[in-house]
C-alpha positions as CSV (number, residue, x, y, z in Angstrom):
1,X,0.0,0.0,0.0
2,X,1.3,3.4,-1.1
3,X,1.4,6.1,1.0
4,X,1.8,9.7,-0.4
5,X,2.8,13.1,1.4
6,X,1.6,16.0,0.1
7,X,3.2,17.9,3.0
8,X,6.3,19.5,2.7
9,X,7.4,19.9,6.8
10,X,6.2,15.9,7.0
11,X,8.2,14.6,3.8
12,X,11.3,16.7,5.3
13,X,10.8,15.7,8.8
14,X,10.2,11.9,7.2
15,X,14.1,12.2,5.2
16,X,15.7,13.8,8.1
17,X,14.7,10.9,10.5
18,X,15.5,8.2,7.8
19,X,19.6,10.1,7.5
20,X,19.6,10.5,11.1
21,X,18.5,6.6,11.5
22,X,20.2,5.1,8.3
23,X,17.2,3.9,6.7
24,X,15.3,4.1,4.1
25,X,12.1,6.2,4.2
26,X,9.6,3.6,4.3
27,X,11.8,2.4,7.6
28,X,11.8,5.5,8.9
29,X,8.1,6.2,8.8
30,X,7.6,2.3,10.4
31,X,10.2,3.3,13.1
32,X,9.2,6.8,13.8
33,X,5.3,5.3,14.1
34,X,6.5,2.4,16.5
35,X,7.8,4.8,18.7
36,X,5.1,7.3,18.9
37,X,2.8,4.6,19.2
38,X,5.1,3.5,22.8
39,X,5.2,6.7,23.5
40,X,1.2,7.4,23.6
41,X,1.2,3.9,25.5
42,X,3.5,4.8,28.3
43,X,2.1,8.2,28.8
44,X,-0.1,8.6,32.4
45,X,-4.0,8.0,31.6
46,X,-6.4,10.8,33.0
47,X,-7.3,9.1,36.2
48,X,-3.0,9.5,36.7
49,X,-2.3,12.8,35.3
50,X,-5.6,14.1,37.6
51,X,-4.0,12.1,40.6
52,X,-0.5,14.3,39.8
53,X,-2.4,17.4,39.9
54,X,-4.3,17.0,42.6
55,X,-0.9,16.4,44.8
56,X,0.8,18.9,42.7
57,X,-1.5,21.6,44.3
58,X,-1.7,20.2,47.4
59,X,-5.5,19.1,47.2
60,X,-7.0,15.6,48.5
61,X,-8.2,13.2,46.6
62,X,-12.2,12.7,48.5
63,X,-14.9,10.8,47.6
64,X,-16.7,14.2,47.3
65,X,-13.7,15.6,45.2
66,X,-14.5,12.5,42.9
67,X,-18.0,13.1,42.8
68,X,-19.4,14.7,39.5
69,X,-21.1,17.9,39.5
70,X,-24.7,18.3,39.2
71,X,-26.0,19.0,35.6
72,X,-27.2,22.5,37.0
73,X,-23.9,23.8,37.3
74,X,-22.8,22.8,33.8
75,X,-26.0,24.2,32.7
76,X,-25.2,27.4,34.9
77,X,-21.8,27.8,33.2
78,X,-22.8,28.1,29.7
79,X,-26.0,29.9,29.9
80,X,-26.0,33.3,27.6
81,X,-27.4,35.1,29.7
């Protein structure tokens, strides 16, 4: 399957990763997709990163913190008025 890149930053980014690595570009783009792929994988999910700043900022973690807010104040936020 062919892929074609019709950007110019992407196609340079592409060749510069492929000379850096010593591969080809079809390599390149397999490697350099691996790796953000890892990457993504490894990275905290959003019950972590919420954890982080929560402790960060020096606030517990309750069950009431936990708790989601009732519709009304969602409803309160976005009104025109």
């Amino acid at each position: 399957m062919a892929i074609n890149v019709n950007n110019a930053e992407a196609d340079a980014l592409t060749r510069k990763f492929a000379g850096i690595a010593g591969v080809g570009i079809t390599d390149a783009i397999v490697i350099a997709m691996r790796e953000a792929i890892q990457r993504r994988c490894r990275s905290e999910s959003p019950r972590e990163t919420a954890a982080r700043l929560l402790q960060e900022h020096g606030i517990a973690s309750t069950a009431a913190a936990r708790k989601p807010l009732p519709r009304k104040v969602f409803d309160e936020m976005w009104d025109e008025r």
